[in-house]
N, C-alpha and C positions, 0 to 999 in steps of 0.2 A: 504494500500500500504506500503509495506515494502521499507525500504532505504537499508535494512542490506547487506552487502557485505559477500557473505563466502568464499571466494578465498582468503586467505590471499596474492597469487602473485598477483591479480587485487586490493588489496589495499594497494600493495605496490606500485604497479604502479600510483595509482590516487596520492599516498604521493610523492613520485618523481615528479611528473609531474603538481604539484601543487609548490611543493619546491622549482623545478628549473627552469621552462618555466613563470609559475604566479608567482612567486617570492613572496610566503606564507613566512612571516617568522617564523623558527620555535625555541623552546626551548632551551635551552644551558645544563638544568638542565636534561629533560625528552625525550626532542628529538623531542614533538610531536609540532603542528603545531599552532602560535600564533590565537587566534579567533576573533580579530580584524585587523586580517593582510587581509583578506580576499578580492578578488577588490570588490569594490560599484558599482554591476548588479545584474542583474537575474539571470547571469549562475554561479558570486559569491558566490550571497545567497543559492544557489542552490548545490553548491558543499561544501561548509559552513555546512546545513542541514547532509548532507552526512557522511561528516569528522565525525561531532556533532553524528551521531548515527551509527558511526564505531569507536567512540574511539582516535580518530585523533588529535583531540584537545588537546590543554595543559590547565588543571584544578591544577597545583601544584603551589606550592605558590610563582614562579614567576609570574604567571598570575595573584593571588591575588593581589601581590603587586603591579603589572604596573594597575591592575582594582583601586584600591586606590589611586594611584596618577595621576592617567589622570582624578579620578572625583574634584581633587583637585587641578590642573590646571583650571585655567580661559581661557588661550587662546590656549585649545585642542591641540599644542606640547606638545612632548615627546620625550627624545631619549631612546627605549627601548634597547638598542643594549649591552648593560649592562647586559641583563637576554636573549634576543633572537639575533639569527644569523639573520641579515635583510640581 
């Protein structure tokens, strides 16, 4: 089973509509879509997988960086809003 979108106007539409109604945070840097902004469900995780193998996701090294300091955080706060638009 394929996730792959090839319409790029339907996945601009899921990035809008993720960005703005789910309120995904996204990148400041890259534009794309924070990967632990994601809500905690089914249809989350689900559109999480999607983004993840459309390209959606932001993998540039703000995301490295806020991956580094939230495993270096003890009590899981963050304010990423330094590296992404929440």
């Amino acid at each position: 089973m394929s996730l792959k979108i090839e319409d790029t106007r339907v996945k601009e539409k899921l990035f809008n509509v993720l960005k703005e109604y789910c309120r995904v945070p996204f990148c400041k840097s890259c534009g794309k879509l924070f990967k632990f902004g994601f809500p905690n469900s089914h249809e989350g995780m689900v559109d999480f997988l999607i983004c993840e193998e459309n390209g959606l996701t932001c993998d540039c090294p703000n995301f490295k960086l806020v991956e580094n300091l939230y495993k270096q955080k003890e009590d899981g706060l963050l304010d990423i809003s330094k590296f992404y638009h929440v």
